[in-house]
FITOR-753191 format. One line per field, with one value per atom (N, C-alpha, C): y, x, z; residue in three letters; atom name. Coordinates in Angstrom, 3 decimals. Layout:
c2 = Y,...
c1 = X,...
c3 = Z,...
r = ALA,...
a = CA,...
This chain:
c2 = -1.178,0.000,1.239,2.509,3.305,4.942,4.408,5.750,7.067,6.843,7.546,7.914,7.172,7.074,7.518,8.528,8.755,7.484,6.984,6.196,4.374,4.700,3.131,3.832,4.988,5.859,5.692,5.628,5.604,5.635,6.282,6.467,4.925,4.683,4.022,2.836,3.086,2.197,2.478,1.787,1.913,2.021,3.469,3.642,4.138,4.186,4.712,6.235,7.242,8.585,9.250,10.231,10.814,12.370,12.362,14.052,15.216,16.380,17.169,17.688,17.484,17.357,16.599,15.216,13.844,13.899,14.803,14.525,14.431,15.262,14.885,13.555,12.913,11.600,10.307,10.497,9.824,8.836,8.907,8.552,8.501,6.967,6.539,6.712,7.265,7.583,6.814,5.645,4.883,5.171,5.499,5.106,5.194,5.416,5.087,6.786,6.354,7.737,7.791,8.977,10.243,10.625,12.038,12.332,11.999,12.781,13.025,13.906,14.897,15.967,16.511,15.789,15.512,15.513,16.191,16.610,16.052,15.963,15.438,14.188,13.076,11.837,11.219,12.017,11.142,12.325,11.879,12.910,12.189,12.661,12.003,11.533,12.850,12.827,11.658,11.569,10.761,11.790,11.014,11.433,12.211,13.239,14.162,13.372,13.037,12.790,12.646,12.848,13.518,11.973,11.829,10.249,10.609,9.670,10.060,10.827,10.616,11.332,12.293,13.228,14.463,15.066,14.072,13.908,14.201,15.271,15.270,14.905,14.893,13.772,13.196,13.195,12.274,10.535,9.740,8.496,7.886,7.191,6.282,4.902,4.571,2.980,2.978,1.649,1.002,-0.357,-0.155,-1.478,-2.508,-3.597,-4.528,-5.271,-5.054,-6.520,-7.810,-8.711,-10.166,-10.526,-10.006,-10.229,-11.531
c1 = 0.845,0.000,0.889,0.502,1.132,1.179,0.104,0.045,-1.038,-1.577,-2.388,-3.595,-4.509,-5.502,-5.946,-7.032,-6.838,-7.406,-8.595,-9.212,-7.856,-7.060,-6.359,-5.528,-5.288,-4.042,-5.372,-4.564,-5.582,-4.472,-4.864,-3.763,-3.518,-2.141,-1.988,-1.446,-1.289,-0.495,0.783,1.621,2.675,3.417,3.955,3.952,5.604,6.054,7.236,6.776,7.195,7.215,8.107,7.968,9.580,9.232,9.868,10.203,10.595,10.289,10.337,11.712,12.758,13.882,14.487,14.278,14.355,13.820,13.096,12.223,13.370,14.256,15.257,16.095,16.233,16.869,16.101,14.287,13.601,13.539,14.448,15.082,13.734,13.213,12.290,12.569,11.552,11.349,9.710,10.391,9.331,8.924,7.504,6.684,5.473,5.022,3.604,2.752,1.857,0.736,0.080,-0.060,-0.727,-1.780,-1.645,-2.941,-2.413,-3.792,-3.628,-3.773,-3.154,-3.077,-3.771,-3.990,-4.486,-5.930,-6.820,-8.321,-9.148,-8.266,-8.539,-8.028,-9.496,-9.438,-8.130,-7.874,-6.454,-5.075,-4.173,-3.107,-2.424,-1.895,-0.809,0.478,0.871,2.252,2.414,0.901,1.147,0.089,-0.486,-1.193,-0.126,-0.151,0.602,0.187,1.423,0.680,1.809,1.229,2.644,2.170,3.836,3.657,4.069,3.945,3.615,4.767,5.667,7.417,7.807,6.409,5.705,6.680,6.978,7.757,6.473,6.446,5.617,6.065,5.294,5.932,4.987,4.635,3.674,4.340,3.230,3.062,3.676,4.863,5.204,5.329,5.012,4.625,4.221,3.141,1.975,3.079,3.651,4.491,3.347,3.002,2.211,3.043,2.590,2.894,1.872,2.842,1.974,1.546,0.316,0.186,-0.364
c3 = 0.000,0.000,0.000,-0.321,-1.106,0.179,1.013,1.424,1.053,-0.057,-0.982,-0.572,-0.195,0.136,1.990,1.990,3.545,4.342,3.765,3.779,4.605,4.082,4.587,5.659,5.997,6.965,8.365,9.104,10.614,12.025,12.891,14.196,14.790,14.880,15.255,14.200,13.348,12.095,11.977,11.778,11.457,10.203,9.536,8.221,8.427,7.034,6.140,6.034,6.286,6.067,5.331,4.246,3.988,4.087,5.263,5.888,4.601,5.225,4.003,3.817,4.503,4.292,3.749,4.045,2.953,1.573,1.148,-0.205,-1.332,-1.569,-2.195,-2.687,-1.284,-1.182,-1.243,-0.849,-0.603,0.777,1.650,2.903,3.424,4.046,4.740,6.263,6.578,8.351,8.672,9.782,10.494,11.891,11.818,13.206,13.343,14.310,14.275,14.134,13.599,13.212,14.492,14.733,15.641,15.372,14.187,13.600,12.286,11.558,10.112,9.771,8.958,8.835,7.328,6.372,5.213,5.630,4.676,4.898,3.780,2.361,1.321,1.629,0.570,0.813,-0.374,-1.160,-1.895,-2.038,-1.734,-1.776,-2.865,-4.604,-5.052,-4.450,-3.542,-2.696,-1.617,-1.325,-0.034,1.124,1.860,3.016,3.918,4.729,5.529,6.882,7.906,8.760,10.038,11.486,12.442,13.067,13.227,13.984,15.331,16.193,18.114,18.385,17.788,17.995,17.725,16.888,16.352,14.868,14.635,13.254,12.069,10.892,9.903,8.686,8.039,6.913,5.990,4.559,3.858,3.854,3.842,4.066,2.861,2.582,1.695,1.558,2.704,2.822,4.073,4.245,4.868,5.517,6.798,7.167,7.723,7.370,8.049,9.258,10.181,11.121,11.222,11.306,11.520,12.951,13.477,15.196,15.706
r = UNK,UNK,UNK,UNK,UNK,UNK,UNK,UNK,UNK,UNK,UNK,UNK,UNK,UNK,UNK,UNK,UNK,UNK,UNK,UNK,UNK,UNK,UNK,UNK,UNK,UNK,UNK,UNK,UNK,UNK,UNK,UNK,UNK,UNK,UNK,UNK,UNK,UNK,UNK,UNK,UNK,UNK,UNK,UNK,UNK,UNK,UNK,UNK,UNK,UNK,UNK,UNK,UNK,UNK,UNK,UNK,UNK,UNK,UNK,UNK,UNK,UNK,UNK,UNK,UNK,UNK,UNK,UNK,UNK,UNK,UNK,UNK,UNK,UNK,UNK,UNK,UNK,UNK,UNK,UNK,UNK,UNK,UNK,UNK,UNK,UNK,UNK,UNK,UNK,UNK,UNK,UNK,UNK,UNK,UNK,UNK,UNK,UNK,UNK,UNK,UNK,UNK,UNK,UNK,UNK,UNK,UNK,UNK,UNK,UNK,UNK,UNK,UNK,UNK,UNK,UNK,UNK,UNK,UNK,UNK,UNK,UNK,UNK,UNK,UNK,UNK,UNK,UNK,UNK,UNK,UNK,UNK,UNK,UNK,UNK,UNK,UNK,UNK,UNK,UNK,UNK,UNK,UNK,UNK,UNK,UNK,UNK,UNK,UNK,UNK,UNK,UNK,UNK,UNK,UNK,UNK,UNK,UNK,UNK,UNK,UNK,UNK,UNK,UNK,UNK,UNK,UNK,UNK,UNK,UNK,UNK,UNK,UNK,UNK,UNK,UNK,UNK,UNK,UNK,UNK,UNK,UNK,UNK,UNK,UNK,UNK,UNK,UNK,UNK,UNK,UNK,UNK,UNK,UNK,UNK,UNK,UNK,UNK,UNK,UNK,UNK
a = N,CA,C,N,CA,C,N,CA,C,N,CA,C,N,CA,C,N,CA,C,N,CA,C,N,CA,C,N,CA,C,N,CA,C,N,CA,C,N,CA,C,N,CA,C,N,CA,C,N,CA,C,N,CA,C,N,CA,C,N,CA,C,N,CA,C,N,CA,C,N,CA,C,N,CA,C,N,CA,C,N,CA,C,N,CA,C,N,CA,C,N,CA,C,N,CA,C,N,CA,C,N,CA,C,N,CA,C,N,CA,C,N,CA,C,N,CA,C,N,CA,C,N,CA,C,N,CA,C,N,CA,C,N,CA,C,N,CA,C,N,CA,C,N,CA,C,N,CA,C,N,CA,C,N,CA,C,N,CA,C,N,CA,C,N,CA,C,N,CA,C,N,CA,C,N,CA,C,N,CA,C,N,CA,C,N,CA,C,N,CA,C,N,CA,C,N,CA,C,N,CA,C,N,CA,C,N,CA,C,N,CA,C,N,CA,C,N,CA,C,N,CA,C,N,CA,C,N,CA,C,N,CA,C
């Protein structure tokens, strides 16, 4: 999953972020979502979203765990 959609982003998931300092390099930053900061239901870029560590950042990957 891509991140794209607000609809699959929800607090408490654990996603790939790339900070807006990273956008250049594409350099993945992981943790868990907070809020969502995205209001529109599809972002091309990626959903915006501050993870608990208050890091912001659009969503570039959806990490699944197996529980």
């Amino acid at each position: 999953m891509n991140g794209q959609n607000r609809k699959d982003i929800y607090p408490g998931l654990e996603v790939g972020i790339i900070l807006k300092k990273d956008q250049r390099s594409g350099k993945l930053t992981y943790g868990i979502v907070k809020d969502i900061l995205t209001s529109s239901p599809f972002h091309s870029r990626g959903i915006k979203v501050r993870l608990e560590d208050g890091q912001v950042g659009r969503v570039a990957e959806v990490t699944w765990l197996d529980t």
